[in-house]
C-alpha positions as CSV (number, residue, x, y, z in Angstrom):
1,X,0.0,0.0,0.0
2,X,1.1,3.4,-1.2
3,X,0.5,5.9,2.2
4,X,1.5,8.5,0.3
5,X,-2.0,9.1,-1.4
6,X,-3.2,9.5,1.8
7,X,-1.5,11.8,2.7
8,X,-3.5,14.8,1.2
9,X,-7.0,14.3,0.0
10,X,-8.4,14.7,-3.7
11,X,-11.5,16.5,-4.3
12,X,-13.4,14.0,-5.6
13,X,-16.5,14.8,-7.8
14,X,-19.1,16.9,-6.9
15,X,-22.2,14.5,-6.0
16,X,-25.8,15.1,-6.9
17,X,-25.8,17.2,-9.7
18,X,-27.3,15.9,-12.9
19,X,-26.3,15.9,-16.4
20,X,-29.2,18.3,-16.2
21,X,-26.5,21.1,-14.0
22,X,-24.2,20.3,-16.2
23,X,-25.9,21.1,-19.4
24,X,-27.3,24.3,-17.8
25,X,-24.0,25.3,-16.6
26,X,-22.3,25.6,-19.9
27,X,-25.3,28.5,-21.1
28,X,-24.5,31.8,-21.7
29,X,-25.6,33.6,-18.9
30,X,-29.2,35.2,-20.2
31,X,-30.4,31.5,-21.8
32,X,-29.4,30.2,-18.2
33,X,-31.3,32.5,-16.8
34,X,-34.3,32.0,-19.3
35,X,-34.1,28.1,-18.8
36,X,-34.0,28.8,-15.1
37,X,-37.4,30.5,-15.6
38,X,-38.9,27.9,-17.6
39,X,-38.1,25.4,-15.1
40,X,-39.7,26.7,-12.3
41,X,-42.6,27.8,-13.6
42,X,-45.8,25.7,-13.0
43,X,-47.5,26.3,-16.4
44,X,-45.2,24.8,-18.3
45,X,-45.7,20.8,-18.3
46,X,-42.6,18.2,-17.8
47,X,-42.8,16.9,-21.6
48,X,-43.4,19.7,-23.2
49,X,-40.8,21.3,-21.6
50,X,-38.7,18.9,-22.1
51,X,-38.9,18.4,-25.6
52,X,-38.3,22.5,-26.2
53,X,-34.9,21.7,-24.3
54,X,-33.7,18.8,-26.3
55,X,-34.2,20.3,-29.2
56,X,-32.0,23.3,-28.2
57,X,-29.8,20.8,-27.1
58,X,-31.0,19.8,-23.6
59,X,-29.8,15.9,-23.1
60,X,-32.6,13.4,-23.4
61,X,-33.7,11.6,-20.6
62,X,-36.8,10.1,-19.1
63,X,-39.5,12.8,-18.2
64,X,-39.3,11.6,-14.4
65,X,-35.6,12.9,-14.3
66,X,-36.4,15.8,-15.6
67,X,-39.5,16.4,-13.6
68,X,-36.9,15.3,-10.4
69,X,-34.6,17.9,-11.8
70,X,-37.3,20.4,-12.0
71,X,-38.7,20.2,-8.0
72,X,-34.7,19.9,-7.2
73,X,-34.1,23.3,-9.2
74,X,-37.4,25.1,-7.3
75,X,-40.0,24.1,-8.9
76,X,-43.2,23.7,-5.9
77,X,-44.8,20.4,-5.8
């Protein structure tokens, strides 16, 4: 055993963010913002939503991710 890598920890990755945070962080700033928007707001259904975002380039996933994303990002229940 190597002690030496124990010595100092690594940061390891940052748990419980979703390809979802990821995608979202790599907007420019106002279509972050806009997306934000979208997200939380109750009017706009999971799907529909959904399928606006993936075809701006959103990642495809099931719609109860992205619904799990949605109440995770603010969105009431």
């Amino acid at each position: 055993m190597d002690i030496t890598k124990l010595a100092a920890p690594t940061r390891g990755p940052v748990r419980n963010r979703s390809i979802f945070d990821d995608w979202l962080d790599q907007l420019p700033a106002k279509e972050r913002e806009a997306v934000t928007a979208a997200v939380i707001d109750r009017a706009w259904g999971h799907t529909a939503l959904l399928d606006i975002l993936v075809s701006e380039g959103a990642p495809r996933t099931a719609a109860t991710s992205f619904q799990n994303w949605r109440h995770k990002m603010g969105l009431p229940r």
